[in-house]
gemmi code that builds the backbone of each chain (N, CA, C; Angstrom):
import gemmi

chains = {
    "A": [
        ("UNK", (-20.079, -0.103, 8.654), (-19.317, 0.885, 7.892), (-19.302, 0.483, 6.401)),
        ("UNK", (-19.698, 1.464, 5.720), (-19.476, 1.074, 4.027), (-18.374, 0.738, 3.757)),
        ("UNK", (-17.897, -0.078, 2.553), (-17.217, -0.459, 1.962), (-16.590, 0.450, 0.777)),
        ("UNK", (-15.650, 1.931, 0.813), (-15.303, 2.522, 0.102), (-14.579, 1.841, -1.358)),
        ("UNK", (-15.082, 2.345, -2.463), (-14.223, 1.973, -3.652), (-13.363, 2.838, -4.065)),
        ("UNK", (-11.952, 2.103, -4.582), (-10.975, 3.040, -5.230), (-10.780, 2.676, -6.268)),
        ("UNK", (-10.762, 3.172, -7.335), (-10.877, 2.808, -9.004), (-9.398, 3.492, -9.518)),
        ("UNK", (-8.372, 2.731, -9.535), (-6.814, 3.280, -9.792), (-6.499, 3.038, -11.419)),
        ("UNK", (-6.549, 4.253, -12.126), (-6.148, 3.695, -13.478), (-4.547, 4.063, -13.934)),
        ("UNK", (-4.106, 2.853, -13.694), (-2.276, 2.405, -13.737), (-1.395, 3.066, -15.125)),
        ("UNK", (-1.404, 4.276, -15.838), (-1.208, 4.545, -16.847), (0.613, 4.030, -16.696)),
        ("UNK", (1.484, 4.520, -15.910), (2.422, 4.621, -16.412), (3.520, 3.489, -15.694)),
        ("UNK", (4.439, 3.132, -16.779), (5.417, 1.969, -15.986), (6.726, 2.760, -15.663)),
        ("UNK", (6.674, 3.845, -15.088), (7.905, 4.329, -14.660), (7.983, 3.695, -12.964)),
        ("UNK", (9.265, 3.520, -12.688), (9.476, 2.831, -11.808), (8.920, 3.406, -10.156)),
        ("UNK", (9.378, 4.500, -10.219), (8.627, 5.855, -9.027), (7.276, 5.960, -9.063)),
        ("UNK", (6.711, 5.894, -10.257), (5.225, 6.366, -9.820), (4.264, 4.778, -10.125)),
        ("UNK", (5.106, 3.943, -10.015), (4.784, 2.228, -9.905), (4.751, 2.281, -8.046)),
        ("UNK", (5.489, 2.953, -7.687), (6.241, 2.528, -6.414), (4.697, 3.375, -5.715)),
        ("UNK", (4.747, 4.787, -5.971), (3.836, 5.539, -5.509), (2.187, 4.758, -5.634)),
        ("UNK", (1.913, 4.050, -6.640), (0.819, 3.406, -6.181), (0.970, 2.255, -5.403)),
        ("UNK", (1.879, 1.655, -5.787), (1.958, 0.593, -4.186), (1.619, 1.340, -3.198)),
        ("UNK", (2.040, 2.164, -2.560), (2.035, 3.171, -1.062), (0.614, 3.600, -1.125)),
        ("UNK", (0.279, 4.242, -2.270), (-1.645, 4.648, -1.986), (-2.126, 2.873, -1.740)),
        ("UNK", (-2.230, 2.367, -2.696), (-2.911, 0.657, -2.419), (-2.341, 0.374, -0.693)),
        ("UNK", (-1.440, 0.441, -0.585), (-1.430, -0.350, 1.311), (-2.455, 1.206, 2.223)),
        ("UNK", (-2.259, 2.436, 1.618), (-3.094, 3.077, 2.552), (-4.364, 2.641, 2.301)),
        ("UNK", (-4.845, 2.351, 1.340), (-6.402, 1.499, 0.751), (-6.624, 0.072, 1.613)),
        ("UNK", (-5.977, -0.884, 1.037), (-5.468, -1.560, 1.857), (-5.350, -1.227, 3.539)),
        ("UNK", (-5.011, -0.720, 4.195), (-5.189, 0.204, 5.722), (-6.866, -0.102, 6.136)),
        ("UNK", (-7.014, 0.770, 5.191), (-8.819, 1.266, 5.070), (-9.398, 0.251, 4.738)),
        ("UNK", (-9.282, -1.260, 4.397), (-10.285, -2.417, 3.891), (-11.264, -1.474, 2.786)),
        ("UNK", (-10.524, -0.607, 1.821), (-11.461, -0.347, 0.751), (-10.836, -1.723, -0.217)),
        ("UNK", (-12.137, -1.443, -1.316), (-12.553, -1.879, -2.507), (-11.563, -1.724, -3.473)),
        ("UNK", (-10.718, -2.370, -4.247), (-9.790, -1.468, -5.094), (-9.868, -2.316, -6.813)),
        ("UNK", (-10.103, -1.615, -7.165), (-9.856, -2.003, -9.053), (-8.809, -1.324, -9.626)),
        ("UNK", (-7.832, -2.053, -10.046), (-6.872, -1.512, -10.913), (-6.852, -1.908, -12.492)),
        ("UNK", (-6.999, -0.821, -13.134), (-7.037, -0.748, -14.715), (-5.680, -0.570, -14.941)),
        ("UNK", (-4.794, -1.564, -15.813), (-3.375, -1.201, -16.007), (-3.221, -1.124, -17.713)),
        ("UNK", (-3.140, 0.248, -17.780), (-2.835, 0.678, -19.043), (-1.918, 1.241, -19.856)),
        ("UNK", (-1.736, 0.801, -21.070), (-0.493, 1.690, -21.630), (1.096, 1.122, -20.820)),
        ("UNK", (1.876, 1.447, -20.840), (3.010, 1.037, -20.351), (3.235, 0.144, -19.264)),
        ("UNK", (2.170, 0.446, -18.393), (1.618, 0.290, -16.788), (1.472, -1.487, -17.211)),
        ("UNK", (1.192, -1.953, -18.404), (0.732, -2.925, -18.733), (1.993, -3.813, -19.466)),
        ("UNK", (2.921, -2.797, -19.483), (4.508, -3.657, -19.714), (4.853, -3.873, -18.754)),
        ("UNK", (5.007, -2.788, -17.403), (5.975, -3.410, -16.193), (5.060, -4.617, -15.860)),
        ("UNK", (3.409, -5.018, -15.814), (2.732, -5.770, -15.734), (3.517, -7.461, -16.264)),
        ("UNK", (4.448, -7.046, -17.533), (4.593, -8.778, -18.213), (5.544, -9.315, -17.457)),
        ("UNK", (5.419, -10.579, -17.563), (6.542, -11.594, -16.550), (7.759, -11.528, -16.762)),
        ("UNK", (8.257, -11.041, -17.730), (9.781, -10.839, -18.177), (10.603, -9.386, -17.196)),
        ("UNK", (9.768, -8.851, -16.300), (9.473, -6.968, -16.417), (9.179, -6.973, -15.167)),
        ("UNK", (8.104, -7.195, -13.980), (8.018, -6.616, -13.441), (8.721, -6.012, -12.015)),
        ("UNK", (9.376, -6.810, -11.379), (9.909, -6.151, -10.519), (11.400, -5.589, -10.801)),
        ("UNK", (12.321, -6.408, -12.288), (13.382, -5.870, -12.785), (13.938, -4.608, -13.164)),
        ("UNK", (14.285, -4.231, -12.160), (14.130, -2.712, -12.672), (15.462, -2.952, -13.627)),
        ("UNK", (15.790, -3.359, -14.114), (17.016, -2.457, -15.453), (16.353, -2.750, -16.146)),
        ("UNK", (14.729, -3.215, -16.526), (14.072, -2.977, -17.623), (12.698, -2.090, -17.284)),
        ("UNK", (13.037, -1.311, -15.992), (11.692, -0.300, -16.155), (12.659, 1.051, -16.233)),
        ("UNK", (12.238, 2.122, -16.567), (12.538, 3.715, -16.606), (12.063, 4.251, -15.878)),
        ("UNK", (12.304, 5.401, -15.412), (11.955, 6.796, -14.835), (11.343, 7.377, -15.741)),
        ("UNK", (9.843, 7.782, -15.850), (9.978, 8.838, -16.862), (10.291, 10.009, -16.669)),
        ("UNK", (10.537, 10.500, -15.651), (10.786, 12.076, -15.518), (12.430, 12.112, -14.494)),
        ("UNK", (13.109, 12.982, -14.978), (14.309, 12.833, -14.289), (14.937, 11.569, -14.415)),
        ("UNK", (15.053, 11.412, -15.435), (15.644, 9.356, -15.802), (16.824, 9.884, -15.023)),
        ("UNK", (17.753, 10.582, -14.967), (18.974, 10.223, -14.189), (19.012, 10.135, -12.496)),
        ("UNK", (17.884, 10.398, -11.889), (17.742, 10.234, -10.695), (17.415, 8.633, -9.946)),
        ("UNK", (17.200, 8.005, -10.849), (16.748, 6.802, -11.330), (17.468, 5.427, -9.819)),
        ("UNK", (18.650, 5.309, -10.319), (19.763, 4.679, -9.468), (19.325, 5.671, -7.586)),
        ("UNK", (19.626, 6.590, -8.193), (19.607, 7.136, -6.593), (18.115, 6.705, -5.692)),
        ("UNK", (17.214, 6.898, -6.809), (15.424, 6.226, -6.253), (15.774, 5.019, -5.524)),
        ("UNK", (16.548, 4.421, -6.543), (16.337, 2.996, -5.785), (16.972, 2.282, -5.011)),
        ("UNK", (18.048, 3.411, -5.090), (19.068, 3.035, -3.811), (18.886, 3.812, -2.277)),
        ("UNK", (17.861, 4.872, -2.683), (17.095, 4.996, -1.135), (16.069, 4.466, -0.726)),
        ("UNK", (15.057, 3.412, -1.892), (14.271, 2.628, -1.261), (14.981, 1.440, -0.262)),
        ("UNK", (15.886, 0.792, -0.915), (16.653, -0.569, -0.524), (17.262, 0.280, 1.005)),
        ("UNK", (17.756, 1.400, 0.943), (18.668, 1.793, 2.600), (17.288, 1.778, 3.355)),
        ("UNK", (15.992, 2.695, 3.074), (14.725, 2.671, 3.613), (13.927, 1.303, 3.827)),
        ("UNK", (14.917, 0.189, 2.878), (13.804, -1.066, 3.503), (12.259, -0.809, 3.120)),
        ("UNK", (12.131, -0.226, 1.746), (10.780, 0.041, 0.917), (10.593, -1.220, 0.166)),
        ("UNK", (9.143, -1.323, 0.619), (8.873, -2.887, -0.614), (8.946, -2.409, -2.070)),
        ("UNK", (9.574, -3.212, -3.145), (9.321, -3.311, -4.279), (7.612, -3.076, -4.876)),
        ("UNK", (7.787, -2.569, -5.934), (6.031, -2.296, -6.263), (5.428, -3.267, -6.231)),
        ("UNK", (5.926, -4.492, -6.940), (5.542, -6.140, -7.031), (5.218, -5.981, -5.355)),
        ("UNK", (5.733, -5.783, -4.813), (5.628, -6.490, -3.622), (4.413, -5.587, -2.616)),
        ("UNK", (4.638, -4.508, -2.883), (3.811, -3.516, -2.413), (1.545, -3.926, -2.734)),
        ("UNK", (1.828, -4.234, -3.948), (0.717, -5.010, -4.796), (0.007, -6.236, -3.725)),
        ("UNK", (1.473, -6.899, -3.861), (0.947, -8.201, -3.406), (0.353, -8.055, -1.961)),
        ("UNK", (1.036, -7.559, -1.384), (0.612, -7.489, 0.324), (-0.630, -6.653, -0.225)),
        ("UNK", (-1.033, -5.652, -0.649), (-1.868, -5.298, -0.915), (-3.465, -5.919, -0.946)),
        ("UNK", (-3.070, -6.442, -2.084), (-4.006, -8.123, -2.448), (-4.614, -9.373, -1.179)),
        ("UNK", (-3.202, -9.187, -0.789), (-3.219, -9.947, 0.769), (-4.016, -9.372, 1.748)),
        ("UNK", (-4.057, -8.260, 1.763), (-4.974, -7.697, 2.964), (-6.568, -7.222, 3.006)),
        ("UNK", (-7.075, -6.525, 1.722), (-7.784, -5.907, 1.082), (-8.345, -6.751, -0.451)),
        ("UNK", (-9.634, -6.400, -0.787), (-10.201, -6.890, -2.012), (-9.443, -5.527, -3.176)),
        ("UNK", (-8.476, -5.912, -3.608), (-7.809, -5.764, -5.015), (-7.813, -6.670, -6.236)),
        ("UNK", (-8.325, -6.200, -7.028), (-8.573, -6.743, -8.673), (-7.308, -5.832, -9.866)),
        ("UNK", (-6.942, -6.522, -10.366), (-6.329, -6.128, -11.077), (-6.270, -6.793, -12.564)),
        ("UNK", (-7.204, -5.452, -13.298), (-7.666, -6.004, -14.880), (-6.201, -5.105, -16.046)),
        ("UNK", (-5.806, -5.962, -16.319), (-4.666, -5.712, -17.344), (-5.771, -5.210, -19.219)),
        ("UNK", (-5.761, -4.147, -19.567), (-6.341, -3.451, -20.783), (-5.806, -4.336, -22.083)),
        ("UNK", (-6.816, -4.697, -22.792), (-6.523, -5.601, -23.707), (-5.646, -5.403, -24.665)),
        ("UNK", (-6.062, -4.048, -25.059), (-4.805, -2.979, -25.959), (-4.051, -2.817, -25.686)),
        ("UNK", (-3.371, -2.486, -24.158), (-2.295, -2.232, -23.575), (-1.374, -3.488, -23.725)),
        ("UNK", (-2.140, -4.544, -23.223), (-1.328, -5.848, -23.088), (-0.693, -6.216, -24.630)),
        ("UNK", (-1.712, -6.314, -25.850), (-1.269, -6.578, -27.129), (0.245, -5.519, -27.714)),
        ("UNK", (-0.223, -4.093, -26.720), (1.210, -3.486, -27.367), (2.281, -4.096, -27.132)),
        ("UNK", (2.403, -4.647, -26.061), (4.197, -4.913, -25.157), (3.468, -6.896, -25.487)),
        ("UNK", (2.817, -6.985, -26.573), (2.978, -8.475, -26.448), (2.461, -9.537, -25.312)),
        ("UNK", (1.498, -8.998, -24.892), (0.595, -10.287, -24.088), (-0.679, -10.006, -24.452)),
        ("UNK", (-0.656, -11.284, -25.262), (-2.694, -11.466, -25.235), (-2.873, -12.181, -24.553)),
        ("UNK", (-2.393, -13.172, -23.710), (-3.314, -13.637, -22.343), (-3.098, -13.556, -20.828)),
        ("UNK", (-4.040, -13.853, -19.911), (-3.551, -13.798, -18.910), (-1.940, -13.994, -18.135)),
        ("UNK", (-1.687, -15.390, -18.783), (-0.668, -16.551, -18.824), (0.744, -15.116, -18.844)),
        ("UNK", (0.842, -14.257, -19.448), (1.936, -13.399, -20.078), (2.155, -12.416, -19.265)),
        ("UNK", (1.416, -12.047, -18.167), (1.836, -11.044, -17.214), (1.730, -11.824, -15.704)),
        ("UNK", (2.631, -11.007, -14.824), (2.636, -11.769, -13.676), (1.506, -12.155, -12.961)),
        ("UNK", (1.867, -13.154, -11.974), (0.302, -13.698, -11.674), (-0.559, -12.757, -10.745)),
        ("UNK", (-0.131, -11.374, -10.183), (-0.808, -10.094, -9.548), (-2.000, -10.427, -10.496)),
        ("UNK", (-2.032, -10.089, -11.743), (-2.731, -9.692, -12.590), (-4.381, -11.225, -12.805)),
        ("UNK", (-5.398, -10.070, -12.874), (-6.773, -11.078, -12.007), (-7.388, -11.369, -14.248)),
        ("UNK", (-7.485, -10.560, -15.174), (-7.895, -10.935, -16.230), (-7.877, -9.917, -17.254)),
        ("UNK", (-8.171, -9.600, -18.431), (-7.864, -9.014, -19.097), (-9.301, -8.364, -19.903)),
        ("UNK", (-9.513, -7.020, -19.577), (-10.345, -6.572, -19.898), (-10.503, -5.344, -20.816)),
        ("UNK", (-11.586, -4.558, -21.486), (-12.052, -3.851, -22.502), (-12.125, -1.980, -21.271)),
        ("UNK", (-12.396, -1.164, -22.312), (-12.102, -0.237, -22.128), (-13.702, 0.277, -20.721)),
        ("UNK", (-14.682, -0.661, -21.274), (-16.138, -0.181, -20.863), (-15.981, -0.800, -19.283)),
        ("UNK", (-15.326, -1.448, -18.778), (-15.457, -2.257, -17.336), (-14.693, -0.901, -16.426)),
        ("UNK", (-13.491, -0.435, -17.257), (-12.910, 0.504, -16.398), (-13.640, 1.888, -16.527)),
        ("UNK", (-14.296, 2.264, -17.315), (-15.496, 3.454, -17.233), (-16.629, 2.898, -16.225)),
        ("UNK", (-16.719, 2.111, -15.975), (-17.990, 1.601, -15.098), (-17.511, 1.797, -13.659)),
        ("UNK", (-16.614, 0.935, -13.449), (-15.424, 1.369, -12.622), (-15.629, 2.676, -12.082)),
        ("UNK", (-14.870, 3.435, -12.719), (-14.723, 4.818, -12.396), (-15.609, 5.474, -11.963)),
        ("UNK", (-16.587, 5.496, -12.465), (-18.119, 5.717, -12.431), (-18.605, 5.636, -10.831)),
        ("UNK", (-18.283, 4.065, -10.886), (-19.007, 4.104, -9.412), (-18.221, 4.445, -8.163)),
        ("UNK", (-16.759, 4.746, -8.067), (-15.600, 4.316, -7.683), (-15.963, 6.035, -6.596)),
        ("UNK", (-15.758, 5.387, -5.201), (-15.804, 6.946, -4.273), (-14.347, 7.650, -4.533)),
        ("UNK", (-13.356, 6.997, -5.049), (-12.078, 7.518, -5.370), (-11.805, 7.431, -6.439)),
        ("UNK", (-11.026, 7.941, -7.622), (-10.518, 7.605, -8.616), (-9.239, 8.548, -8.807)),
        ("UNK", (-8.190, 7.685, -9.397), (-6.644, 8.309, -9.585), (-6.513, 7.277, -10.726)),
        ("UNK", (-5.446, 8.462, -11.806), (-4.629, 8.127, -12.525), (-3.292, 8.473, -12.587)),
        ("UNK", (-2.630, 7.469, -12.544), (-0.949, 7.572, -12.339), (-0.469, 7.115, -13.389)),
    ],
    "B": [
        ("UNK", (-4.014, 10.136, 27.882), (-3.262, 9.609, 28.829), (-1.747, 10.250, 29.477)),
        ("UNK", (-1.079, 10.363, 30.563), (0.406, 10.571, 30.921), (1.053, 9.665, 29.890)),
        ("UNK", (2.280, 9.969, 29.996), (3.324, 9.065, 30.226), (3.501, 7.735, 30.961)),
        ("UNK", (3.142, 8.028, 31.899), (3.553, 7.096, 33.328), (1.956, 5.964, 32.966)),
        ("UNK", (1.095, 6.477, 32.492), (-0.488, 5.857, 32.756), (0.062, 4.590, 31.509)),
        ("UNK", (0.390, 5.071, 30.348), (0.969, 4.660, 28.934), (1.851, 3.704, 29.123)),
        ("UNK", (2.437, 3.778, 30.134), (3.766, 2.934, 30.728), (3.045, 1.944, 31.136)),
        ("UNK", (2.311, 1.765, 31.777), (2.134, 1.070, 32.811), (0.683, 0.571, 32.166)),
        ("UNK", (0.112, 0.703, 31.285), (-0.648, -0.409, 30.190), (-0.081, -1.591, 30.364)),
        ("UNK", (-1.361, -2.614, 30.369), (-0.823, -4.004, 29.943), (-1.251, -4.157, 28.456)),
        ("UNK", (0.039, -4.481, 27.697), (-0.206, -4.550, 26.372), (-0.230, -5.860, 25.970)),
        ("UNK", (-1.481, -6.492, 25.056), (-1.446, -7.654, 24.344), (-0.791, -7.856, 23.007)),
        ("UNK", (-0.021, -6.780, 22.663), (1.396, -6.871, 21.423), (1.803, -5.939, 21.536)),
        ("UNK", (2.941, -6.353, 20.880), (3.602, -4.924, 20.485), (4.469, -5.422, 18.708)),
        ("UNK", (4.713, -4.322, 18.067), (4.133, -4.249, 16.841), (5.231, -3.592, 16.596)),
        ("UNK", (7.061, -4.122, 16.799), (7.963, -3.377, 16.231), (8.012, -2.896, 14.470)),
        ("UNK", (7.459, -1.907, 14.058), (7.740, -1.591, 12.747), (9.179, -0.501, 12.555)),
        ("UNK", (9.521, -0.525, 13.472), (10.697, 0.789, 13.522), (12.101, 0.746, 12.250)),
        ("UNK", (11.615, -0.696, 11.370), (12.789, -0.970, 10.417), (12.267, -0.773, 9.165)),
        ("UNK", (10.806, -0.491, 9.088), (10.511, 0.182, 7.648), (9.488, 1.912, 7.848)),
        ("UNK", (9.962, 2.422, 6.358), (9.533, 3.718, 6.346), (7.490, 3.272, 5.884)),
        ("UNK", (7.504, 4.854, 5.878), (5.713, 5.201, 5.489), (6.065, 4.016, 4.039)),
        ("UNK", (4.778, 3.293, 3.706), (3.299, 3.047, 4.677), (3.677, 1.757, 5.623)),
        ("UNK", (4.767, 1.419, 6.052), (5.031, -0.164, 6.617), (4.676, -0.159, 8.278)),
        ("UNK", (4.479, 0.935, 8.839), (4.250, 0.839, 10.189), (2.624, 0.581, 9.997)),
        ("UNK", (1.757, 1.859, 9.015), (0.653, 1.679, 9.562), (-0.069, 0.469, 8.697)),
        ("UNK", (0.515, -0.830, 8.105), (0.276, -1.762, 7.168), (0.602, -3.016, 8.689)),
        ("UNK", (1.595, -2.410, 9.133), (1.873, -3.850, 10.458), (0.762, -3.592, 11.445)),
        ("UNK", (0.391, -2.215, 11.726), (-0.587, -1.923, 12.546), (-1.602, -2.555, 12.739)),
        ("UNK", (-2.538, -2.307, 11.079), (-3.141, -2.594, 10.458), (-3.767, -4.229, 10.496)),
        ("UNK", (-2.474, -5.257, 10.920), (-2.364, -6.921, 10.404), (-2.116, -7.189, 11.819)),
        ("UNK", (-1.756, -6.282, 12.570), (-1.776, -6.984, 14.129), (-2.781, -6.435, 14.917)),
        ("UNK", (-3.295, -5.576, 14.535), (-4.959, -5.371, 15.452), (-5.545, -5.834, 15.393)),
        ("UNK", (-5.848, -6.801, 14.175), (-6.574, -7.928, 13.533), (-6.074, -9.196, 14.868)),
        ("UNK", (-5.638, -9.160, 15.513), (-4.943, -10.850, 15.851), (-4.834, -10.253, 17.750)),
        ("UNK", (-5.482, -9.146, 17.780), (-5.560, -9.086, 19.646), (-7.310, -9.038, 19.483)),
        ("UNK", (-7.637, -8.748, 21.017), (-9.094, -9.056, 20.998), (-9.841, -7.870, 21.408)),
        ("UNK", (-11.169, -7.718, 21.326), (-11.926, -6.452, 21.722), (-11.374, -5.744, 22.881)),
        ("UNK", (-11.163, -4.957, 23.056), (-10.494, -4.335, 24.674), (-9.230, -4.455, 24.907)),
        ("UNK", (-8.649, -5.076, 23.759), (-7.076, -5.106, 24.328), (-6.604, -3.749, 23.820)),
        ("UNK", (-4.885, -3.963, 24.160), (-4.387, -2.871, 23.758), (-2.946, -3.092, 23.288)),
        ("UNK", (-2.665, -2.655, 22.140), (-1.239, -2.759, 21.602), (-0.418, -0.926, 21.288)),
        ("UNK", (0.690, -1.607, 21.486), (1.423, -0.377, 21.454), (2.281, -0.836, 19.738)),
        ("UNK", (2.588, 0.651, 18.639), (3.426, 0.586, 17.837), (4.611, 1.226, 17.464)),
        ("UNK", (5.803, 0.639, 17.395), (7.149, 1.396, 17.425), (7.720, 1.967, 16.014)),
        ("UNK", (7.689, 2.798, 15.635), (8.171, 3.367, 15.063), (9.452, 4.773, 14.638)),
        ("UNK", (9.837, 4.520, 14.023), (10.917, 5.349, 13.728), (10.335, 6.947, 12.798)),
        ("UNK", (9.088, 6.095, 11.785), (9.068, 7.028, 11.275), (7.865, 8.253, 11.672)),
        ("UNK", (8.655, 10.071, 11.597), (7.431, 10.912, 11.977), (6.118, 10.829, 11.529)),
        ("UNK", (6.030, 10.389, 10.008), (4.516, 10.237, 9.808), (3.615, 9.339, 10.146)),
        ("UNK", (4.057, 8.815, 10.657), (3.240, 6.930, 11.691), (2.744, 7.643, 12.259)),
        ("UNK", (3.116, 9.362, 13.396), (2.697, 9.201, 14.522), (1.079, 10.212, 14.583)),
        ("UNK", (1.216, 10.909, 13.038), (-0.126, 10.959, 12.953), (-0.617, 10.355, 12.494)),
        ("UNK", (-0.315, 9.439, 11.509), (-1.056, 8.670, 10.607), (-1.872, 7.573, 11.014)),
        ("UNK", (-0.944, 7.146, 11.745), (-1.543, 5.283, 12.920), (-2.912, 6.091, 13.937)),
        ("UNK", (-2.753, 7.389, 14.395), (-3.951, 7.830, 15.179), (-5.092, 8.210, 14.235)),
        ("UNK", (-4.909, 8.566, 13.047), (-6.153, 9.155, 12.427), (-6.670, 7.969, 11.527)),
        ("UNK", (-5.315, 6.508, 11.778), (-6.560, 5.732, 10.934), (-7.440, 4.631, 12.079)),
        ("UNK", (-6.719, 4.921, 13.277), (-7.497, 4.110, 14.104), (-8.525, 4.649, 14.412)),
        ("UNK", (-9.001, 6.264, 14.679), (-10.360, 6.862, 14.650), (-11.258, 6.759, 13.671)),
        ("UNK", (-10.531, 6.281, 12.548), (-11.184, 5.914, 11.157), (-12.293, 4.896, 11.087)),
        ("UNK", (-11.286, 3.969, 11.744), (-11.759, 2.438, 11.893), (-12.205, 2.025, 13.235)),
        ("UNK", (-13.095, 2.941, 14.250), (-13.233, 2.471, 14.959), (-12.447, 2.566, 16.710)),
        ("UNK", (-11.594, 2.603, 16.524), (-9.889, 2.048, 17.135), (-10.020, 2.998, 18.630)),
        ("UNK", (-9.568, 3.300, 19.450), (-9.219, 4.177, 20.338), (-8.030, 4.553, 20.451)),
        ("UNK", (-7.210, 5.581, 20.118), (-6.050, 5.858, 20.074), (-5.510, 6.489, 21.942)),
        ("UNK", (-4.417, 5.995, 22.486), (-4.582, 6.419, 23.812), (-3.182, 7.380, 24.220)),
        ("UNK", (-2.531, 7.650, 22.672), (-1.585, 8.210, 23.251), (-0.437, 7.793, 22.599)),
        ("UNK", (0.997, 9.186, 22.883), (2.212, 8.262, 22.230), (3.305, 8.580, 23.059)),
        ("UNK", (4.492, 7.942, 23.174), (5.525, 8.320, 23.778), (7.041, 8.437, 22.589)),
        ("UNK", (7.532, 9.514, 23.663), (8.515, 10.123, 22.420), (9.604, 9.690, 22.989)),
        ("UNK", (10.247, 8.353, 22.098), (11.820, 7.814, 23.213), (12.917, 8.379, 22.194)),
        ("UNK", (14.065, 8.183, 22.788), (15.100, 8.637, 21.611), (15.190, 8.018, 20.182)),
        ("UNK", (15.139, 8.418, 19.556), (14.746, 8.308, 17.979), (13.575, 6.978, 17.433)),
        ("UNK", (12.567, 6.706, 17.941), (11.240, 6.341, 18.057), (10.235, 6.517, 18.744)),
        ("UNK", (8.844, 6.341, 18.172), (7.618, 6.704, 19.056), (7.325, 5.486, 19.282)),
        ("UNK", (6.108, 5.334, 20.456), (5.814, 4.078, 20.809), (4.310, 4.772, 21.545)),
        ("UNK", (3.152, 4.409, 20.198), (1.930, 4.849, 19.717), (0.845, 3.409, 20.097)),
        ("UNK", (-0.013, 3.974, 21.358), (-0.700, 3.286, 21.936), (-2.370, 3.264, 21.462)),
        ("UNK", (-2.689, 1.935, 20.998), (-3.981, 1.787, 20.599), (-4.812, 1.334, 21.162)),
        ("UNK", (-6.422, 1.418, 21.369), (-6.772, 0.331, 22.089), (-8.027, 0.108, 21.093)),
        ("UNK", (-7.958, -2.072, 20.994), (-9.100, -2.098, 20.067), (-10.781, -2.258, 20.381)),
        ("UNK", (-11.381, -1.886, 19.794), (-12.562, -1.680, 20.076), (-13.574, -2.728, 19.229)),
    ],
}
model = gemmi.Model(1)
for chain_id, residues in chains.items():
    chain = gemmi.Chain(chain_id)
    for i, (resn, *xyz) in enumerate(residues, 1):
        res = gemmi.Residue()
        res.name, res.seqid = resn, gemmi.SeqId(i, " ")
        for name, pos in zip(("N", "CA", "C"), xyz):
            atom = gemmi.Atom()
            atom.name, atom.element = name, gemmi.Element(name[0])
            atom.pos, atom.b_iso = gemmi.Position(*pos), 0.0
            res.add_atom(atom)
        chain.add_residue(res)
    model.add_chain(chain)
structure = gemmi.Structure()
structure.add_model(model)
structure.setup_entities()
């Protein structure tokens, strides 16, 4: 059986649609696909070590006041944290996860060392077009 | 399969996920089919409705033989067999 690729480009650090790619990655994960994650733009703040699974420093972007209630029906539901969702992820399945060099310099990490250790190296805009390219899936969140 | 046929499987695990929602049943599924052997058969408990299509259409995915599910009071208990 081939080895399907999923090419996930991580745009946003709102806390819900952080959560929502955890849940696609374990169905990937499920499937023993291929997975590359490009984490860009904000996606690349909840990424830094100060940030990521804390939520009183991530947002909602849409419906910010629904926010508390999100996450107080993950915790009654016994939903993994996105951090955590990732990791098992990683654990089961070949997941890479390249943190965008630009992204990282906005929120203050130029090196690996500065975002949590999920994160596999820090790469240019042309690896995640290549990516995509070859990728039997591609999503941006 | 019956009911009664489903029952009366000898199962080499069983795979309580019934304490987390979508995707945690078909992620335990997933990590314990890995750890029985060709021809066995495990059953998975779940609480939640979307396991009970979801766990069958990814075991046809992968191979898997799906043999059936039983509907107990507020969980299913979704029979696989590995291939």
């Amino acid at each position: 059986m081939d080895t399907k690729k999923l090419c996930l480009a991580l745009f946003s650090g709102s806390v819900d649609k952080l959560t929502a790619a955890g849940v696609i990655l374990s169905g990937a994960a499920a499937d023993d696909m291929d997975v590359d994650i490009y984490v860009l733009m904000q996606g690349a703040r909840a990424f830094r070590k100060d940030i990521g699974d804390n939520t009183s420093k991530l947002n909602m972007a849409e419906n910010a006041h629904l926010k508390e209630e999100f996450l107080a029906s993950l915790k009654r539901l016994n939903v993994k944290t996105w951090v955590e969702f990732f990791k098992e992820a990683k654990e089961i399945t070949n997941v890479r996860i390249h943190i965008c060099g630009l992204a990282g310099k906005i929120w203050g990490g130029e090196k690996l060392d500065d975002f949590i250790d999920l994160a596999d190296d820090i790469v240019g805009i042309g690896e995640y077009i290549t990516a995509a390219t070859d990728a039997d899936m591609h999503l941006f969140i | 399969m019956t009911t009664e046929e489903l029952n009366n499987l000898t199962l080499a695990k069983t795979v309580d996920a019934r304490g987390t929602a979508c995707p945690g049943p078909l992620l335990e599924a997933k990590k314990a089919i890995g750890t029985i052997n060709s021809g066995e058969i495990m059953e998975v408990l779940s609480a939640d409705e979307g396991t009970k299509r979801d766990v069958p259409k990814w075991a046809d995915k992968k191979g898997h033989e799906y043999l059936g599910v039983i509907e107990e009071s507020g969980f299913f208990r979704i029979f696989l067999k590995k291939n």
